[in-house]
C-alpha positions in Angstrom: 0.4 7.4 23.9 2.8 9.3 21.9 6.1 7.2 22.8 4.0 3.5 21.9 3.3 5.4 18.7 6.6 6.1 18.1 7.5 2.8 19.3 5.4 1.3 17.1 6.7 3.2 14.0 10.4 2.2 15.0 9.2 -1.7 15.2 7.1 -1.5 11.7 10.3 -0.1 10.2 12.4 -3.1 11.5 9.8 -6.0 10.4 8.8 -6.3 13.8 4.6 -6.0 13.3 3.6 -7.9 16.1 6.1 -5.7 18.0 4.5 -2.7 16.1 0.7 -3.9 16.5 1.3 -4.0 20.1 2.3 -0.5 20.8 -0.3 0.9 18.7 -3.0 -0.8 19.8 -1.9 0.9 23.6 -1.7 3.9 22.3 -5.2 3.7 20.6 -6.1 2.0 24.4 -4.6 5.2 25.9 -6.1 7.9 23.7 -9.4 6.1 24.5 -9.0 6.3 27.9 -8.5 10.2 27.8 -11.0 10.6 25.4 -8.7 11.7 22.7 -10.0 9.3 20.0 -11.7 12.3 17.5 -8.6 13.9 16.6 -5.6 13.7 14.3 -3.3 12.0 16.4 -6.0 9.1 16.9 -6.2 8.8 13.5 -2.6 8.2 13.0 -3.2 5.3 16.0 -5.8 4.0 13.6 -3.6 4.2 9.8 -0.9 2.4 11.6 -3.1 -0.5 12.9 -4.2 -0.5 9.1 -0.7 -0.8 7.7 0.3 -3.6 9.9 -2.8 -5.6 9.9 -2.1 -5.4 5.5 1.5 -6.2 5.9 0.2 -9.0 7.5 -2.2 -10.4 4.5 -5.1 -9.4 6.9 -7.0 -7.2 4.4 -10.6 -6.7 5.8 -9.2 -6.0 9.3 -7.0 -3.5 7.5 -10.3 -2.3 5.9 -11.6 -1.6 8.5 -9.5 0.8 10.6 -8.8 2.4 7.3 -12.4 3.2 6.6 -12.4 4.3 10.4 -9.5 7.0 9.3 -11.0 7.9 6.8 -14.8 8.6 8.2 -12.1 11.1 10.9 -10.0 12.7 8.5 -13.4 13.6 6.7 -14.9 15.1 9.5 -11.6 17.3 10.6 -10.0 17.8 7.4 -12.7 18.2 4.8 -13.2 15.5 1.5 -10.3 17.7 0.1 -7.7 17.0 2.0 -4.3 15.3 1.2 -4.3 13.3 4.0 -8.0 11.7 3.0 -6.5 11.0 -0.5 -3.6 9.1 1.1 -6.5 7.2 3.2 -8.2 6.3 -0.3 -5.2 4.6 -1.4 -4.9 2.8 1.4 -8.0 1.5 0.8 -7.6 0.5 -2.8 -4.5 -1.2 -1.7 -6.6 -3.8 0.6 -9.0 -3.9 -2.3 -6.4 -4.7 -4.8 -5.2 -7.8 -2.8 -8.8 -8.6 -2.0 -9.3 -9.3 -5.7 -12.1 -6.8 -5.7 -10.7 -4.5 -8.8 -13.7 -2.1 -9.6 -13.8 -1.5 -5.5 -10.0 -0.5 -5.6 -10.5 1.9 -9.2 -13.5 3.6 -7.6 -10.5 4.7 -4.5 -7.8 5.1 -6.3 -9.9 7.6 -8.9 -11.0 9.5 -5.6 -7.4 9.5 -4.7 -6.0 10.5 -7.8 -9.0 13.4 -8.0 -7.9 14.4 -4.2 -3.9 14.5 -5.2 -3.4 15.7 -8.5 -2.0 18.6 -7.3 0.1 16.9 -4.9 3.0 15.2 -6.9 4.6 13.3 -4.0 1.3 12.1 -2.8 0.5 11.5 -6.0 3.3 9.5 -6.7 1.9 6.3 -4.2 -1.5 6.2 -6.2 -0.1 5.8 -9.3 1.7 3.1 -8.4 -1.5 1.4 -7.0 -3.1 1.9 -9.9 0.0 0.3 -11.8 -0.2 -3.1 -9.6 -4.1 -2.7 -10.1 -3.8 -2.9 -13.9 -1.2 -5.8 -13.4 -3.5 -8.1 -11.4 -6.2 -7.4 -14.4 -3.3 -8.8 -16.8 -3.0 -5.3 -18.5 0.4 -5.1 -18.8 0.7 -2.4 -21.1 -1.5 -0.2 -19.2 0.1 -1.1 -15.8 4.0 0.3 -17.3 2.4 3.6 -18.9 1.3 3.6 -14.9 5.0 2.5 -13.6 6.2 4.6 -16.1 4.3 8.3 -14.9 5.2 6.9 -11.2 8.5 7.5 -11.7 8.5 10.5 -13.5 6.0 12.2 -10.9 8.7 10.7 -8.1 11.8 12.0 -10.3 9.8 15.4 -10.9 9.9 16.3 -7.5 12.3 19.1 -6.0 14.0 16.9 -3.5 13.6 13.1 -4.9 13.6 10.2 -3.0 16.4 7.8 -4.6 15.5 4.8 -2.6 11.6 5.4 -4.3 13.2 6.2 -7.1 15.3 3.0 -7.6 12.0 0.8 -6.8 10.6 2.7 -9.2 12.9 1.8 -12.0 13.2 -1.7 -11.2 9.6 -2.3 -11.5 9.5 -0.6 -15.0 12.0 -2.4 -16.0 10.0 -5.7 -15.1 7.3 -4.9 -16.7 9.1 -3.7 -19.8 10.7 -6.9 -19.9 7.7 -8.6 -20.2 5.8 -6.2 -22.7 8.9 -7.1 -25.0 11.0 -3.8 -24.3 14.3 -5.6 -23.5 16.5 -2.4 -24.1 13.8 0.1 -22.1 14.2 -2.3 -19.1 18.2 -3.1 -19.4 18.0 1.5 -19.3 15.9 0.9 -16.3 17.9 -1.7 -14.7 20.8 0.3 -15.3 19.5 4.0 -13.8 18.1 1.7 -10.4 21.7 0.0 -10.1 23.2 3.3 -10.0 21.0 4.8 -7.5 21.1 1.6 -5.3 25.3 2.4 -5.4 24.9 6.0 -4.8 22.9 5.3 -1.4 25.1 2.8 0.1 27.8 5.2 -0.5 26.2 8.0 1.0 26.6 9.1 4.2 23.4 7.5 6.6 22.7 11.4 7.0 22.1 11.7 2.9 20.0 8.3 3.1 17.6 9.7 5.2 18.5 6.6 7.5 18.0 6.3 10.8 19.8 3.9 13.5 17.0 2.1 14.7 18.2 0.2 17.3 19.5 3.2 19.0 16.4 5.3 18.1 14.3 2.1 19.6 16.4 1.8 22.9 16.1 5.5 23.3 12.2 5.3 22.8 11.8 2.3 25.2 13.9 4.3 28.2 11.7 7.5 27.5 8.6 5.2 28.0 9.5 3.4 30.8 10.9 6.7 32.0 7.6 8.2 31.6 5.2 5.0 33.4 7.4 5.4 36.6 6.2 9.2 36.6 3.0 7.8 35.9 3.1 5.1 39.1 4.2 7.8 41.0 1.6 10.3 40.9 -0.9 7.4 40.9 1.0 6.1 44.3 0.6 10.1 45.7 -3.0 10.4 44.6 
């Protein structure tokens, strides 16, 4: 199960969700199989499925394997857990898009209450609640949300520029439209910088990997591993 997950993660990164969907869904077959489907790992099988179903537009599929994750992480992690506020956001994300905007406050104020003292977890809800308070046409609201976003992100001991940049750019557009024209030109101007700092970098310092590689790799360690599989089937 573990190289389709991986797989899989490779293929979401590249656009490549039916790709993606695919793999996971044979790894959550797999982990089913071995009875491995109240753990960690299967809830990782079950996020994924979330995320690609929602990059897709399909929301209340998304829902659904995200409430699934979240019902697991609650019963091994505790209500407390970082990785249970992560799941709320999630969930406010597909409630967001859903147009259902007191369902996605009620999870991203559980999220929030979960992650406060996690700044770069922290960082992702803010945001949500950001986009939340644009799709209520509060625009104000959603750049004093943009705004603490990218402070949280630009806070943080190690500070992910990439984040950073998208980060800026947004605040920039919704500065723009709350009237701010020199505030977002500032904005514009930091995210333009850091967009030219990363292509310079060395791929090592942009925390890139080369995917294709990484995927061919992946695909001869799977393959690799079904003929050991075959083979002690064939034996047995």
């Amino acid at each position: 199960a573990s190289p389709y997950i991986n797989l899989g993660n490779c293929y979401k990164r590249m656009q490549k969700l039916d790709d993606a969907e695919r793999c996971y869904r044979e790894a959550m077959r797999l982990r089913q199989k071995n009875f491995d489907d109240k753990s960690e790992q299967f809830s990782t099988v079950l996020l994924n499925l979330g995320v690609v179903c929602a990059e897709q537009g399909r929301n209340e599929e998304a829902e659904k394997y995200y409430l699934e994750t979240l019902e697991l992480r609650i019963q091994m992690l505790g209500r407390n857990h970082w990785r249970v506020g992560n799941t709320y956001n999630n969930l406010a994300g597909c409630r967001r898009r859903l147009r259902d905007f007191a369902g996605a406050e009620e999870y991203i104020q559980q999220a929030i209450e979960i992650l406060d003292e996690h700044p770069e977890q922290l960082c992702n809800v803010v945001d949500t609640l950001s986009r939340l308070r644009e799709d209520e046409g509060k625009t104000e609201e959603a750049l004093a949300a943009a705004t603490r976003a990218r402070e949280i992100q630009q806070g943080l001991p190690s500070p992910d520029l990439s984040e950073m940049a998208t980060l800026f750019e947004r605040e920039a557009a919704l500065a723009e439209r709350c009237g701010e024209e020199e505030r977002a030109r500032e904005c514009r101007t930091r995210a333009s910088e850091m967009r030219v700092a990363l292509a310079a970098a060395p791929p090592a310092d942009r925390d890139l990997t080369n995917l294709p590689e990484s995927l061919k790799a992946l695909e001869q360690h799977l393959a690799s591993s079904l003929e050991r599989v075959r083979a002690l089937e064939h034996a047995i």
